[in-house]
C-alpha angles and dihedrals in degrees: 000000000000093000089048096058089038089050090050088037091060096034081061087043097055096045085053100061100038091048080063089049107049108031107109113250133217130299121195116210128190125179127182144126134267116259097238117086099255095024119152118256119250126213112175125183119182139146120278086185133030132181112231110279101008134124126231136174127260100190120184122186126189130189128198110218101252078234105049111137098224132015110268123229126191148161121242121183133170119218124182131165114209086027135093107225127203122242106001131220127033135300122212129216154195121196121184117219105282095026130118132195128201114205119185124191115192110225121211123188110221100172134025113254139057125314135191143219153115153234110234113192102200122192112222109217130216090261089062095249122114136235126195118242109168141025139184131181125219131197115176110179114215111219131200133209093221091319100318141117132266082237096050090040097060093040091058091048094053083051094045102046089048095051083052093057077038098064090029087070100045092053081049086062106037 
């Protein structure tokens, strides 16, 4: 009887846990269009929320107007603190009218708790100096199961949830 509870007890558990570590968590996406007449479009997609330890995806599109006078050249760069970004530093760009670009930054939570940043689109004008055009601030909060990883955390579960059938089967035969 008391393998039996505790069967049904850690296959809940690890359900549980699993359940945490597998449901798909928040994006946040933003469009618009840049300020200047034949500025590029901006779609942006990142996390608003991250497990410890684990890797998501920061994707930025841009997309020159097919009648944009001149080719358009900016700056982007992504900036966290209490985030590992992928690559670091900014990248710079021309696009010509009609063109579009796909950046993509890897995030890595490093500490429970939440972090900050932002994407900052800069125009760089013809005398080679840049202004900043957009803006947009991000705030992904890392989130912990009891201090462990997203990785850990799913690991235990399938344990769990194996020494569960596990004692199932055993109260089946007894």
């Amino acid at each position: 009887m008391l393998t039996r509870w505790l069967g049904r007890l850690f296959v809940l558990a690890g359900l549980v846990m699993l359940g945490w570590g597998l449901y798909p968590l928040p994006h946040q996406k933003t469009t618009a269009a840049l300020w200047w007449d034949d500025g590029p479009e901006v779609a942006f997609t990142a996390p608003r929320a991250l497990r410890l330890g684990d890797t998501a995806t920061a994707r930025l599109r841009l997309r020159s107007p097919a009648n944009a006078a001149s080719p358009a050249q900016v700056e982007v760069s992504l900036r966290f603190s209490g985030l590992e970004a992928q690559p670091k530093g900014t990248s710079r760009l021309t696009l010509a009218p009609g063109q579009q670009a796909q950046l993509r930054w890897s995030l890595r939570s490093v500490a429970p708790g939440q972090a900050s940043g932002a994407l900052w689109i800069y125009r760089i004008l013809p005398d080679g100096s840049r202004l900043a055009v957009y803006t947009i601030p991000l705030h992904p909060r890392t989130k912990a199961f009891f201090g462990f990883s997203g990785q850990a955390i799913r690991l235990i579960g399938l344990f769990t949830l194996f020494l569960g059938a596990v004692l199932l089967v055993l109260a089946r035969s007894t």
